[in-house]
C-alpha positions as CSV (number, residue, x, y, z in Angstrom):
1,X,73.0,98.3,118.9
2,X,72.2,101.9,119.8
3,X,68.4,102.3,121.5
4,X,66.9,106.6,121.5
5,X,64.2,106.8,123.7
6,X,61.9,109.1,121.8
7,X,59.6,112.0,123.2
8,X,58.1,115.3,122.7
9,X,57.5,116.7,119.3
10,X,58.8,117.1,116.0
11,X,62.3,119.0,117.0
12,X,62.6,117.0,120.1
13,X,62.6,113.9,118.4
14,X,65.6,115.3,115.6
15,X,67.6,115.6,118.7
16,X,67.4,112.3,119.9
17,X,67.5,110.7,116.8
18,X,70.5,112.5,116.0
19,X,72.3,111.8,119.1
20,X,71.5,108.2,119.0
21,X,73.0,108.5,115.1
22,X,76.1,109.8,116.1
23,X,76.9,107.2,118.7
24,X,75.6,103.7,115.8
25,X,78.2,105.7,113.4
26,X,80.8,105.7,116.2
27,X,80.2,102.1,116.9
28,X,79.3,100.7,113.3
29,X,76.0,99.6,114.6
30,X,72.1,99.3,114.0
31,X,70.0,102.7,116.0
32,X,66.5,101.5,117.3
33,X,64.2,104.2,118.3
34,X,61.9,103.7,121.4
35,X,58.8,104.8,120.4
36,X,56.5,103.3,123.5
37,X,56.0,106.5,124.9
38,X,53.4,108.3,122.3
39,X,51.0,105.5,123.1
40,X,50.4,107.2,126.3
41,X,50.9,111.3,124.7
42,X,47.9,112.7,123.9
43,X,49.3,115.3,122.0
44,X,52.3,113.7,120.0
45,X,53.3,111.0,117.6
46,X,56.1,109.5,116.1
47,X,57.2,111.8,113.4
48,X,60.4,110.8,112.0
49,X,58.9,108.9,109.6
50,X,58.5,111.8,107.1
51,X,62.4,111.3,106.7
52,X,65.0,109.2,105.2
53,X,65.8,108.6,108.8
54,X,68.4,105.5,109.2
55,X,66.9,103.9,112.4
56,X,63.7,101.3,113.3
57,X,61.5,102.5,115.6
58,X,60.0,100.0,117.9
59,X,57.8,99.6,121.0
60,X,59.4,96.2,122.8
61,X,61.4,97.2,125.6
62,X,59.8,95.7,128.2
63,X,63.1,95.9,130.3
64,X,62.9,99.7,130.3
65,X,59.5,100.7,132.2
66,X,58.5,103.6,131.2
67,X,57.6,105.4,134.3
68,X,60.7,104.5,135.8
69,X,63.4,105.6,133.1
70,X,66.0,107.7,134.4
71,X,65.7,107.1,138.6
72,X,66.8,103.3,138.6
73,X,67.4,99.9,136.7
74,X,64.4,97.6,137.5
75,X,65.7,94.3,139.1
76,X,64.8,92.4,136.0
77,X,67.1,94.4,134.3
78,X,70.2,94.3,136.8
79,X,69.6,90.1,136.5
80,X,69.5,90.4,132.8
81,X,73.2,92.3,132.6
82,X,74.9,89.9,134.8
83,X,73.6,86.9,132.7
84,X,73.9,88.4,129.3
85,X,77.5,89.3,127.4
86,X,76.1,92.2,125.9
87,X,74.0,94.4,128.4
88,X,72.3,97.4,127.6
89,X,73.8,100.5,129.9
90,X,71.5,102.6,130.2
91,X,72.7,106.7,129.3
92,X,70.6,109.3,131.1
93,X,70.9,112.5,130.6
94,X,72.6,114.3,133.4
95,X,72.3,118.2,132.5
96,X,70.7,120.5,129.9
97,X,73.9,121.5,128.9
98,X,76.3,120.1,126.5
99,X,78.0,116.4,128.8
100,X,81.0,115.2,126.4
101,X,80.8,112.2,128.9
102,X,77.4,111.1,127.0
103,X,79.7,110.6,123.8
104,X,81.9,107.7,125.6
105,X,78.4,105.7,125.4
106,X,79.6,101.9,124.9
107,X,77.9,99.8,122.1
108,X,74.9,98.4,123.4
109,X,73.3,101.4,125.2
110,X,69.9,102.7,125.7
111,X,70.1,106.3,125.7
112,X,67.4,108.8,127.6
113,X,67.7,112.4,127.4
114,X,66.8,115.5,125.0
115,X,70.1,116.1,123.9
116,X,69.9,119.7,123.0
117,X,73.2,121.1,121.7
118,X,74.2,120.5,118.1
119,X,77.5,119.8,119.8
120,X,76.9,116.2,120.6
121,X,75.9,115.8,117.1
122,X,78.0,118.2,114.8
123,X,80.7,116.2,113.7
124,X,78.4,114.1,111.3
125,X,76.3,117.1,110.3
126,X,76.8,116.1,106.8
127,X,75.6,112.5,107.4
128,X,71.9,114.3,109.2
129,X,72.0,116.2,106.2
130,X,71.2,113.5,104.2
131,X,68.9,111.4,107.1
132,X,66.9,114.5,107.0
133,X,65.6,115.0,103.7
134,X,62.1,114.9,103.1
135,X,61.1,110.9,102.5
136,X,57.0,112.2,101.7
137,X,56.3,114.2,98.8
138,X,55.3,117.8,98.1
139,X,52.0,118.7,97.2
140,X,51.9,121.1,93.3
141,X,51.8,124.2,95.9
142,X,54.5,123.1,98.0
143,X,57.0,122.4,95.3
144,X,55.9,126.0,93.8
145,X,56.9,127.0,97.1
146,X,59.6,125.9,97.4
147,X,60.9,127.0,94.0
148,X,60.1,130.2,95.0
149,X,61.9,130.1,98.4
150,X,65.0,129.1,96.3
151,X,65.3,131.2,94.0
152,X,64.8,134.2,96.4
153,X,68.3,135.4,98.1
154,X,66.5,137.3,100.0
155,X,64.7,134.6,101.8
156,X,64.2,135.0,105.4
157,X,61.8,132.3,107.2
158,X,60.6,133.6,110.8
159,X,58.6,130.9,112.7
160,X,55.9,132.1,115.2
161,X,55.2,129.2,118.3
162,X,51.9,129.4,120.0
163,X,50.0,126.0,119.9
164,X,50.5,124.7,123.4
165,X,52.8,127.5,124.3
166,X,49.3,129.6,124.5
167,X,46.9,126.9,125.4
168,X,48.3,125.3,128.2
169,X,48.8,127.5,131.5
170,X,51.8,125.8,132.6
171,X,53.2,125.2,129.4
172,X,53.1,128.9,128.4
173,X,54.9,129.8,132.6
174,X,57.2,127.3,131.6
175,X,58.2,128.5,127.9
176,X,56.6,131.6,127.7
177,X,56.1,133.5,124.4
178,X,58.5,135.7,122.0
179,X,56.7,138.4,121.8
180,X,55.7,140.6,118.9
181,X,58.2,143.3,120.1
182,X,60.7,141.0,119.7
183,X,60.1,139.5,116.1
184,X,60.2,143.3,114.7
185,X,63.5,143.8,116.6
186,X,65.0,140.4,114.8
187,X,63.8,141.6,111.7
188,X,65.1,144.9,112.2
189,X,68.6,143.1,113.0
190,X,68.2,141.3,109.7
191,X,66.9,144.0,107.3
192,X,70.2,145.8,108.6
193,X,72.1,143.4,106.6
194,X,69.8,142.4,104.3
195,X,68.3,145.1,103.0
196,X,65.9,143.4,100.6
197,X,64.6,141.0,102.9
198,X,61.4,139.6,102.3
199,X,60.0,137.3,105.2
200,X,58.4,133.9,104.7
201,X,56.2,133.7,108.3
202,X,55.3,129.9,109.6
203,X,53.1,129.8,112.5
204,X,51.0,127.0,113.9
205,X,48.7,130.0,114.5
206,X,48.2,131.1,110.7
207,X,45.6,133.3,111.4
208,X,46.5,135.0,114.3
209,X,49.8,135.4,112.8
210,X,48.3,136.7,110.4
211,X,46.0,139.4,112.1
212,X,48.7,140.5,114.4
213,X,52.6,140.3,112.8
214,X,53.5,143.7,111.1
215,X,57.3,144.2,109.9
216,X,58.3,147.0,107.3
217,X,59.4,144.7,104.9
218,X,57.6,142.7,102.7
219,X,55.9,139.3,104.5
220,X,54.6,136.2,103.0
221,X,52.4,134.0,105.6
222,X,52.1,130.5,104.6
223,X,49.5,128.1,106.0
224,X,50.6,125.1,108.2
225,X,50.8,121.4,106.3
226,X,48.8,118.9,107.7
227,X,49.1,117.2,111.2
228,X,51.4,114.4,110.5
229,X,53.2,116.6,107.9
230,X,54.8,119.2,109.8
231,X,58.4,117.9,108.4
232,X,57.4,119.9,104.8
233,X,57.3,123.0,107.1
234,X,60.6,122.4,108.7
235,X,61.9,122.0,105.0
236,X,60.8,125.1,103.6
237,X,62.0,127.0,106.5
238,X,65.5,125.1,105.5
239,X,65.6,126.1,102.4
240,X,65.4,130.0,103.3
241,X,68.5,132.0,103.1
242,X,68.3,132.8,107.1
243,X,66.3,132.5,109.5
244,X,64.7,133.7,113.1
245,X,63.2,131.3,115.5
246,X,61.3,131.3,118.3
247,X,62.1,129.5,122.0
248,X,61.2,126.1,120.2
249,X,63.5,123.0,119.1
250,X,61.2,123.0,115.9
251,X,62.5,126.4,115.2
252,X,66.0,125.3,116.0
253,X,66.0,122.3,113.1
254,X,64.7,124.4,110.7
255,X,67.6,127.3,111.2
256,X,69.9,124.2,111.7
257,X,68.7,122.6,108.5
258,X,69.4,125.6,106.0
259,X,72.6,124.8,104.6
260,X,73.6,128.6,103.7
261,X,77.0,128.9,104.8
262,X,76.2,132.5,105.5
263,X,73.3,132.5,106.9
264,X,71.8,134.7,109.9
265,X,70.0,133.0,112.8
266,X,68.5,135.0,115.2
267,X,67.1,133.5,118.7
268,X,65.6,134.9,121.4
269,X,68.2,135.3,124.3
270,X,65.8,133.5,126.8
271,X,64.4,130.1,126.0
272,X,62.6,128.9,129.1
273,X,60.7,131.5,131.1
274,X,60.8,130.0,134.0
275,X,63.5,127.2,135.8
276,X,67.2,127.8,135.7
277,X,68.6,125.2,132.4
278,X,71.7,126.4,131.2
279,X,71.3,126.9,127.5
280,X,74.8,128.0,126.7
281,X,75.2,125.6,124.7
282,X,71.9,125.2,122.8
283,X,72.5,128.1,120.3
284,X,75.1,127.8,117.7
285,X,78.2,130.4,118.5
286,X,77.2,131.6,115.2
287,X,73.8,132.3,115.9
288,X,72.5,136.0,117.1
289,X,71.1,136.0,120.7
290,X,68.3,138.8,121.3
C-alpha cells in the first residue's frame, strides 16, 4: 500500500497522484489518496475525481496529524511501527528539485511532498495517459470544442493565471504574474514556427483576459467550465497542438497532457517571484524557457 497526501489545487494534486502511482506500479500495490486536508482549505477540493484516476481517496489517518506532517512521527505512530510487521515510513519531501532517493520508497509508505518534476513520474507516462482521461462528460459545446481544437494543426492553447495570484497579496509576492509583455513575446516565439497559429486563450479571468490580451494572430477566448469542472479545461488545453503556460502546475498538466510529439511549450523562465526553489528540474528539457 502506497498513501499521497493530497493538497493544493487541480495541478498540485496530478503531481501527487502521479508520484504516488509510479511507486503502487513499482510495488504491485493499492495507492490511497489522503484527502483530510481540504476539510480545513477554504479554497480547494478534491478534484481528481473528474478522472479515471486508479487510487481511493480517504480521510482516516488518524496516525498522520495533520499539523504535524513533515517535522516528526507522533509517539503513537513510533509505537505502532515497532508492533506492526508492516509500518508505514513516512516519505517527505526533502527539496523542490528532482530527489531520485524519493523513488527507493519501500511498500507501505506514506508519501508528503509536491513532487514537481515529471522526472519522478516519466517512466509510466503512458500509464497517466490513460489515468487522466476525462471520467465526466462534455457538455454539446465542449465536444464542438473540442472537435474543433482537433482538427486545427494550428492549435495553440495559452493559459492566463490570475485567480489568487491577483487576489491574495502574498500569494501574488510569492508567485507573481506573467505579464502581458511576456505572453506576446511566447507567441511571437511560436508564430515564428508556426506561422498560422491561431491561439485558444484559458484564463480563470475570462473577462479581463479578454479586455486586455492582444496578439497579432488570430485568438479564440473560451470561458472557464464550472468550479468542480476545471479537469474539461485542462483537457482542451491537451488536446491543442502546443502550448504556453503560465508559472502554474495547472498550466504544466495541460502542456504535459498534449500528446503531440512535436509540440512547443513555452514557460516563463521564472516560476516563483520570490524564495530561492530550484526549478531546474520542473520544465521538461524540451520545453522553451522565456
Amino acid at each position: 500500500m502506497i498513501i499521497a497526501r493530497l493538497k493544493g489545487g487541480l495541478g498540485n494534486q496530478l503531481f501527487q497522484y502521479a508520484m504516488g502511482r509510479v511507486l503502487a506500479l513499482k510495488h504491485c500495490t493499492d495507492l490511497i489518496l489522503d484527502t483530510r486536508g481540504f476539510s480545513q482549505d477554504p479554497l480547494r477540493n478534491y478534484r481528481l475525481d473528474s478522472f479515471q484516476i486508479q487510487a481511493r481517496p480517504s480521510t482516516h489517518f488518524w496516525l498522520f496529524p495533520e499539523n504535524r506532517i513533515g517535522r516528526r512521527l507522533n509517539i503513537l505512530l513510533q509505537w505502532f511501527r515497532k508492533l506492526t510487521s508492516q509500518p508505514l515510513t513516512l516519505i517527505r519531501e526533502a527539496q523542490f528539485s528532482f530527489n531520485p532517493t524519493a523513488l527507493l520508497a519501500p511498500d507501505h509508505s506514506y508519501v508528503d511532498g509536491y513532487w514537481q518534476s515529471e522526472k519522478y513520474f516519466a517512466s509510466i507516462r503512458t500509464q497517466l495517459l490513460q489515468d487522466l482521461c476525462l471520467a465526466i462528460p462534455l457538455s454539446s459545446f465542449q465536444t464542438d470544442l473540442a472537435q474543433a481544437i482537433q482538427n486545427d494543426e494550428h492549435a495553440v492553447a495559452l493559459h492566463v493565471r490570475r485567480g489568487d495570484y491577483v487576489a491574495d497579496p502574498a500569494t501574488t509576492a510569492f508567485h507573481g504574474l506573467c505579464s502581458l509583455n511576456w505572453y506576446q513575446q511566447a507567441a511571437g516565439l511560436v508564430c515564428e514556427q508556426v506561422p498560422n497559429a491561431n491561439f485558444y486563450v484559458f484564463s480563470d479571468d475570462y473577462e479581463w483576459v479578454k479586455n486586455n490580451l492582444k496578439l497579432a494572430a488570430p485568438i479564440r477566448f473560451i470561458e472557464p467550465s464550472p468550479d468542480g469542472q476545471e479537469a474539461i479545461d485542462l483537457h482542451l488545453m491537451s488536446l491543442c497542438r502546443h502550448n504556453i503556460i503560465a508559472n502554474s502546475s495547472f498550466s504544466w498538466w495541460g502542456a504535459w497532457l498534449n500528446n503531440n510529439p512535436n509540440k512547443i511549450v513555452i514557460a516563463p523562465q521564472r516560476w516563483f517571484a520570490a524564495g530561492h526553489q530550484d526549478t531546474s528540474d520542473l520544465i521538461p528539457e524540451k520545453w522553451i524557457r522565456l
